[in-house]
N, C-alpha and C positions, 0 to 999 in steps of 0.2 A: 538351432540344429533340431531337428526331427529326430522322433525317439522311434522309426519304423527302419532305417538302416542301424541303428544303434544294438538295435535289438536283434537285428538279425546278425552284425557282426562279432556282439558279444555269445548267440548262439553258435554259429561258427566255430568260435574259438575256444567255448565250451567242447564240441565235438573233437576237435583237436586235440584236447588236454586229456579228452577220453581213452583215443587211440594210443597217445601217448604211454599212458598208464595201460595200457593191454602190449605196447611191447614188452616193457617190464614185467607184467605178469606173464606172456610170452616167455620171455629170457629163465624165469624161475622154472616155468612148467616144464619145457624141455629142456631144462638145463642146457642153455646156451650162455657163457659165459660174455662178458666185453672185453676185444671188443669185437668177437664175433660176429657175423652177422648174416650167415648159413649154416647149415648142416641138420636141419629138419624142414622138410615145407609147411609145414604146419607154421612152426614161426616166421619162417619167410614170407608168407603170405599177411600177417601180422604186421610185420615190418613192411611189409609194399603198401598197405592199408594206411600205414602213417603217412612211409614219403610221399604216396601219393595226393594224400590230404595236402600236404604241406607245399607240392608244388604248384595244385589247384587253387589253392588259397591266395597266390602270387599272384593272379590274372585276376581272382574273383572279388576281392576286397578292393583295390584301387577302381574296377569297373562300377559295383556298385555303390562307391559314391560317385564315383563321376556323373552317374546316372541319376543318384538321386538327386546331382547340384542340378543338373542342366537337364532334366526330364521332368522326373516327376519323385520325393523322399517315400509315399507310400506306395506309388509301382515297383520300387527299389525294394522294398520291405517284402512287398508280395512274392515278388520275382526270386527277390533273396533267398528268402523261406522253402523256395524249391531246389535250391542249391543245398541250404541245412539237412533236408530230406532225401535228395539223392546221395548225400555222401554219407549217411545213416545207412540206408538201403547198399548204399558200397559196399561198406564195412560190412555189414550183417552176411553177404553173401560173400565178398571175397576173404574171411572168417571159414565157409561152409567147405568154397572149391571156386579154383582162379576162376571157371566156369561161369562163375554167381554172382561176377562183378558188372557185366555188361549193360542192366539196366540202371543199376544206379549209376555209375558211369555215365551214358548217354544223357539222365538227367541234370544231372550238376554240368556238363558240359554243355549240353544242349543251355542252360541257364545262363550261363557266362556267357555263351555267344550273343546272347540276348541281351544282356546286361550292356557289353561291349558294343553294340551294334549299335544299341538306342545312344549310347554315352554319344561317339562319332558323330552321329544324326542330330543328336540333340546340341551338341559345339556347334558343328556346320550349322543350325537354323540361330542359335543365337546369332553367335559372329554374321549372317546374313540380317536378323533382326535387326540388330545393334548399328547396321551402320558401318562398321570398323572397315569392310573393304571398299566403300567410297571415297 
């Protein structure tokens, strides 16, 4: 096992565990009690910074390993690392104003589709390598 997706999904899920702990700090600051989950935008936007981690997370972890099995574990790592960093870049700005989510957003997504695309690419050339449809 490669320690360049490892690394990056352990990073991930650090960011995760971050946001996490900012709803909570969220809930305290505005006093939003659970199980609440409106009545300031201030914390709504805190909480959309999670789910949204959490839903991107679903597409981005399964794709990069697929990619590192059948592509390449350190384009995986590379590629990963800019998922870690636009969803850093998410948070930071949709934290500021929903406004300030768009380019990390487009990153982490723009990633995945990448991630996802080479995975595809990379099955379709083994399974053609390998033989298996003869």
């Amino acid at each position: 096992m490669s320690p360049w997706p490892s690394l990056v999904t352990v990073s991930a899920l650090i960011v995760y565990f971050v946001v996490t702990i900012n709803v909570g700090r969220a809930r305290f600051k505005y006093k939003i009690l659970p199980p609440a989950m409106s009545g300031n935008s201030d914390f709504e936007r805190v909480v959309r910074v999670h789910e949204n981690t959490l839903e991107q997370m679903i597409l981005f972890l399964p794709a990069l390993w697929i990619f590192s099995e059948f592509v390449s574990p350190v384009w995986a790592g590379v590629i990963g690392s800019f998922w870690v960093l636009g969803r850093i870049v998410y948070a930071w700005g949709y934290y500021q104003a929903a406004e300030k989510r768009g380019i990390g957003f487009a990153i982490s997504s723009l990633t995945s589709m990448v991630l996802l695309i080479g995975s595809l690419v990379g099955i379709i050339l083994n399974v053609v390598q390998s033989g298996i449809l003869s």
